[in-house]
N, C-alpha and C positions, 0 to 999 in steps of 0.2 A: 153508735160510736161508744168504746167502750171507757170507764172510767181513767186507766193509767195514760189515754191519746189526750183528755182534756187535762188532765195533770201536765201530760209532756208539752200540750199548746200553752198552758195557762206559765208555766216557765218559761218557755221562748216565749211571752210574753213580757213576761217582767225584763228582759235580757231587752229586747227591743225599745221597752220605753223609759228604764231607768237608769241610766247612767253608774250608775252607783254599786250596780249589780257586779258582780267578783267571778262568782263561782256558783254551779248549780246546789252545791250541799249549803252555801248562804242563803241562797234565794230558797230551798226547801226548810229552810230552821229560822230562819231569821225575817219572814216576810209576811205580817201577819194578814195582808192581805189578800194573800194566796190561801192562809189557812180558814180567814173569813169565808171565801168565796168556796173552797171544801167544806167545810160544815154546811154551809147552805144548802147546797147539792145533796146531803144526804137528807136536810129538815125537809125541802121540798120532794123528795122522793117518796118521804113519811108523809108529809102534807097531803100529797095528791093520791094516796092510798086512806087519806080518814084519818090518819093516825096523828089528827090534831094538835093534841095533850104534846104526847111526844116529840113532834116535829118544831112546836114552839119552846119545849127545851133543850132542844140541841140549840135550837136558835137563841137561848139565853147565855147558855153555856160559850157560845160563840163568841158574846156580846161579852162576857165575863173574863175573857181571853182574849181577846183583839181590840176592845174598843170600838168595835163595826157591828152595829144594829142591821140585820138581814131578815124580811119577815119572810117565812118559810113560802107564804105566799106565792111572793111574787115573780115573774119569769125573768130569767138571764141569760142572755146569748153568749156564743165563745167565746174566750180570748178579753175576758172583761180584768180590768186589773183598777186595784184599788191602789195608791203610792201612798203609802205612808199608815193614812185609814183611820186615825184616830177620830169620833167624832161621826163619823157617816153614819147616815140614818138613811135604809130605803123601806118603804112603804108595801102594805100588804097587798095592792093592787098595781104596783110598776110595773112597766114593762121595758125590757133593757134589751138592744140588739147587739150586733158583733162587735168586737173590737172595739168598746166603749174606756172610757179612761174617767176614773174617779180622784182627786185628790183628800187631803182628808179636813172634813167638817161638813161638807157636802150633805144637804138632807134632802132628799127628794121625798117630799111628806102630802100631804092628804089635805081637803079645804072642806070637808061637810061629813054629817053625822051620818048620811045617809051611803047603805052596804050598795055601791056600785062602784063602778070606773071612779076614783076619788086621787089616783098618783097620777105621775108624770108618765110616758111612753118617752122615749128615750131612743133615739134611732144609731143605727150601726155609725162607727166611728166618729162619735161625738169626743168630748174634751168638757169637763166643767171644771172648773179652777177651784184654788181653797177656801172654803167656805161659803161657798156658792148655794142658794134659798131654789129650790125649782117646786113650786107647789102648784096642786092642781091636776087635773085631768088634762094635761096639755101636749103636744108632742112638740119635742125637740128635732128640729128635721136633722138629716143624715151629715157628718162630717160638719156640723158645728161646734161651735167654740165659745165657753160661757168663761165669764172675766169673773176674777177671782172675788167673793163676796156679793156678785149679782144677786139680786132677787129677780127669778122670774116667773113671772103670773099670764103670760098670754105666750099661744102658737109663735115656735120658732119657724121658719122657713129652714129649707135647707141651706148647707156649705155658711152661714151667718155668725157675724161677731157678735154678740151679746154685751155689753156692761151696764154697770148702774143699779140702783133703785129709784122707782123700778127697773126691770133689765129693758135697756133698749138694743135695739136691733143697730147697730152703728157702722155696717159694710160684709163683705164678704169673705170667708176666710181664705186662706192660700192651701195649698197641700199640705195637711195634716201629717203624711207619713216619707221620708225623705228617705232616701237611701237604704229601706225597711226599717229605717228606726222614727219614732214620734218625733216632731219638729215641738221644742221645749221653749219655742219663742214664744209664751204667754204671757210672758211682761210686756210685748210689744202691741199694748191695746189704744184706741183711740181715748179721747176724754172728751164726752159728750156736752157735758157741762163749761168745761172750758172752751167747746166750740162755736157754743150758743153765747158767750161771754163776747168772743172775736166778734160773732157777727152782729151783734149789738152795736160795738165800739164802732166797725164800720159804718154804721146805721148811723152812729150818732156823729161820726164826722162827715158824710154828707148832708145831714143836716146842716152842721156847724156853715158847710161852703155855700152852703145854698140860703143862709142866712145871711151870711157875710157878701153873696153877689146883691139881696137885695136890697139892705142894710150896710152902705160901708163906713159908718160910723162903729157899727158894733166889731170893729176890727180894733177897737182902740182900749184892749184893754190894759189893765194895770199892772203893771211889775210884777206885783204880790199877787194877782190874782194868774196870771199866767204861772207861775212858780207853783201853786197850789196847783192847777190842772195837771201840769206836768208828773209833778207827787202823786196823784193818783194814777194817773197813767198808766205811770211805771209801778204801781203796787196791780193793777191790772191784769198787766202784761208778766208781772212774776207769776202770779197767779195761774194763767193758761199755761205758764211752760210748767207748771206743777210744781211752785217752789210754796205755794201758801200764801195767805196773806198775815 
């Protein structure tokens, strides 16, 4: 494939998953991570010919100009688009498949001192959100979805929602690409924490009933002490619906 077909894909990319996008002479001048993902291409062209030295200063030069650390390294599949890019760090040893979507702060970074497999693998039409941690020799299976600030440290399955620290596996994700364009619903994430909160609460009010059948004096409590229960309750339950406490 020749270079100006991955130019013209990696455009109708950006057109496809950013809203924002105008005009092709915007998206050519104004998208730094378009022009991240171009320098790359030539560092690892140099990479994979020896030419070392050189392929990691284009790759500085990149970093100097975009704010997108790329090590010449590492492999990248088509149609990979960076939004925004500020921040992104990937790894000398990653491996990135099609139609992958980066937001920007994104590190996909390395966990040992030792020259093997040390980055993430990254499977075609994945999604990791802003500021999202993937460390590790792990794979992210295909068409998942990482919540924005996840750190994650263990195998993803495919089509999976991710959140948290660490990232937990929290459901399945929906169709990633809707009408050829990226479905931008990643605010639309579980909260793992506050689910494990609900199921507490229920825990603890069948306790409470199951107390109360065989105890029915302990139903007699006081004014003040009901009023307090309820107070928490309700700081609880603001809680799970993601107001804070």
């Amino acid at each position: 494939m020749r270079w100006w077909e991955y130019i013209r894909e990696d455009i109708e990319a950006a057109f496809a998953r950013d809203p924002a996008a105008r005009s092709t002479w915007e998206v050519l001048t104004c998208y730094p991570g378009l022009h991240a993902i171009w320098m790359y291409r030539i560092a690892h062209w140099l990479w994979v010919r020896n030419l070392k030295w050189l392929a990691r200063f284009v790759s500085h030069i990149a970093r100097w100009l975009t704010g997108i650390e790329i090590h010449p390294g590492a492999k990248i599949g088509r149609r990979f688009f960076i939004d925004h890019g500020m921040g992104v760090v990937i790894g000398e040893t990653t491996e990135i498949g099609d139609d992958v979507t980066l937001y920007h702060g994104v590190t996909l970074g390395g966990t040992t001192w030792e020259k093997t497999k040390r980055h993430p693998t990254i499977e075609d039409g994945v999604i990791i959100g802003a500021g999202a941690k993937v460390l590790g020799p792990i794979r992210i299976g295909r068409e998942s979805r990482i919540g924005a600030n996840s750190v994650v440290l263990k195998d993803v399955p495919p089509h999976s929602t991710v959140v948290g620290i660490p990232g937990t596996v929290v459901g399945k994700t929906g169709p990633l690409i809707q009408d050829g364009k990226i479905n931008l619903d990643h605010h639309l994430l579980p909260n793992p924490v506050a689910e494990a909160l609900a199921h507490v609460l229920k825990m603890i009010e069948d306790l409470d009933k199951k107390i109360d059948a065989i105890h029915p004096e302990a139903q007699k409590h006081t004014e003040e002490i009901e009023k307090d229960l309820r107070k928490e309750q309700e700081r609880v339950h603001r809680f799970i619906d993601g107001e804070g406490i």
